[in-house]
N, C-alpha and C positions, 0 to 999 in steps of 0.2 A: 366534388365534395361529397363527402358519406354523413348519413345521417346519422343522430346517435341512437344507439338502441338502449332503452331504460330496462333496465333486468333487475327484483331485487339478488340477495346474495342466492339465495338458493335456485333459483331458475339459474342463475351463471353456473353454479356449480351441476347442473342435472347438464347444463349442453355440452359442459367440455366433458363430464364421464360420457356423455353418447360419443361425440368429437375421439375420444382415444379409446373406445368399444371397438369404433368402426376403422380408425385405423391398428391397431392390435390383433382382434380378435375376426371383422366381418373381410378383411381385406385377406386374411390367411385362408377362410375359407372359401371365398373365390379364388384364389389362388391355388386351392387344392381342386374346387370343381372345373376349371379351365384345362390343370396339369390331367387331371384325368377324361377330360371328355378330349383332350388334344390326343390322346393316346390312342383315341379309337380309326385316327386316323384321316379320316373322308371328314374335312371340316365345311364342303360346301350342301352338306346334307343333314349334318351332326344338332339335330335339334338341344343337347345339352350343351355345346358346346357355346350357341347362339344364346340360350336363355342366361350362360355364365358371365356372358360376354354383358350382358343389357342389366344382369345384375350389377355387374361392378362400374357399369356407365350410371346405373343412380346412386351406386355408394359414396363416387368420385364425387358427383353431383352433389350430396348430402352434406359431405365434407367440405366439401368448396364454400357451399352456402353457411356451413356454421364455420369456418374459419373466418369467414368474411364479417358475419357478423360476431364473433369477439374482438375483430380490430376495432369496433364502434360500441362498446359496451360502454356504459356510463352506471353504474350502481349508483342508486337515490336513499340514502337513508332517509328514516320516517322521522321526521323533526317533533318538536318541543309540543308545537302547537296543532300536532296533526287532529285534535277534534275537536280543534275550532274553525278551522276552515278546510275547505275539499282541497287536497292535495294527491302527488303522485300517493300509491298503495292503500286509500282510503276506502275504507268501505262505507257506502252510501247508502241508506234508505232516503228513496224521491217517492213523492206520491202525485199523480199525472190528477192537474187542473182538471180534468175531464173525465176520470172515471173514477177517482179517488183510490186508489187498487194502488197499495204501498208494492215500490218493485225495492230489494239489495241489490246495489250491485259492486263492486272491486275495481278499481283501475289500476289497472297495472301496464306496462311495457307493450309494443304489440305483438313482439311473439309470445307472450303468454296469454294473450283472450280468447278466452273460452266459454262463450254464454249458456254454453249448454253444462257448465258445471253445478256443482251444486250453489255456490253462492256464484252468480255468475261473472266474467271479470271481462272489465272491456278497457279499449285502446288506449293508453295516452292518444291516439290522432284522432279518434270518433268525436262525432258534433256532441255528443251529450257530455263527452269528458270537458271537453273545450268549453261549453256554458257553466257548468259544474265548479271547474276553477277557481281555487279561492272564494267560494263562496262560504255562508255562512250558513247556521242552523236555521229554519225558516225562511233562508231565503226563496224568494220564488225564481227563475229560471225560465227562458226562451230557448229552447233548441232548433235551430234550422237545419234541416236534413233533406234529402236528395224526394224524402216521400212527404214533407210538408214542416208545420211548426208547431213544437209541442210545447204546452206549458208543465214545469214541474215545480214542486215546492220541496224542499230539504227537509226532511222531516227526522234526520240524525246523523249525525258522523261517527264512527268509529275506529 
């Protein structure tokens, strides 16, 4: 059984232009550096022809993995009520019981978290999203995580 991957519409739409990039466009050009480094001949010596080779073993690879994940794609539209309670694609100011330091964060899908972005965007499957859940404005929150328990309090939804 395959999990579902939550993507909104435009994260779908960026994987399948990577998905037919790579087979269109990156698969002809391994294909041209293979046909040419095979020309030289000696392929148990042929460093381009090995590096062409291990190219197209991660391209196959890339492909595999986003094929696989559009059979499990599930698009969440943002509902009625998205800023009254934390839901999928919400963006969240929490302010941590403990040092009062307002964090944003986005939850989104997990192949798009990315905490290092500028508003940063974490997992549907992360402990913080999972406390988060349905919660309310002000509500306060327990996070249990693998490095301890944190208190947070909702200080807005948007």
């Amino acid at each position: 059984m395959s999990n579902k991957i939550y993507l909104t519409q435009e994260w779908l739409e960026k994987l399948q232009n990577e998905l037919e990039t790579l087979k269109t466009v990156k698969r002809v050009e391994i294909a041209e550096k293979l046909k040419e480094a095979i020309s030289f001949w000696d392929l148990s010596e042929n460093s381009e022809y090995e590096d062409a080779r291990n190219e197209q073993a991660q391209v196959e690879l890339r492909i595999s993995d986003l094929e696989e994940q559009l059979k499990n794609v599930e698009i969440i539209e943002e509902g009625n009520d998205k800023w009254e309670k934390v839901s999928m694609w919400s963006v969240v100011e929490i302010k941590s019981t403990s040092s009062k330091e307002i964090e944003t964060l986005k939850i989104v899908g997990s192949t798009e978290s990315n905490i290092l972005a500028e508003t940063p965007t974490i997992s549907n499957e992360s402990p913080v999203w999972q406390a988060l859940l349905w919660s309310k404005k002000w509500d306060k929150v327990k996070v249990k995580a693998m490095s301890g328990t944190f208190e947070y309090e909702i200080v807005n939804i948007k």
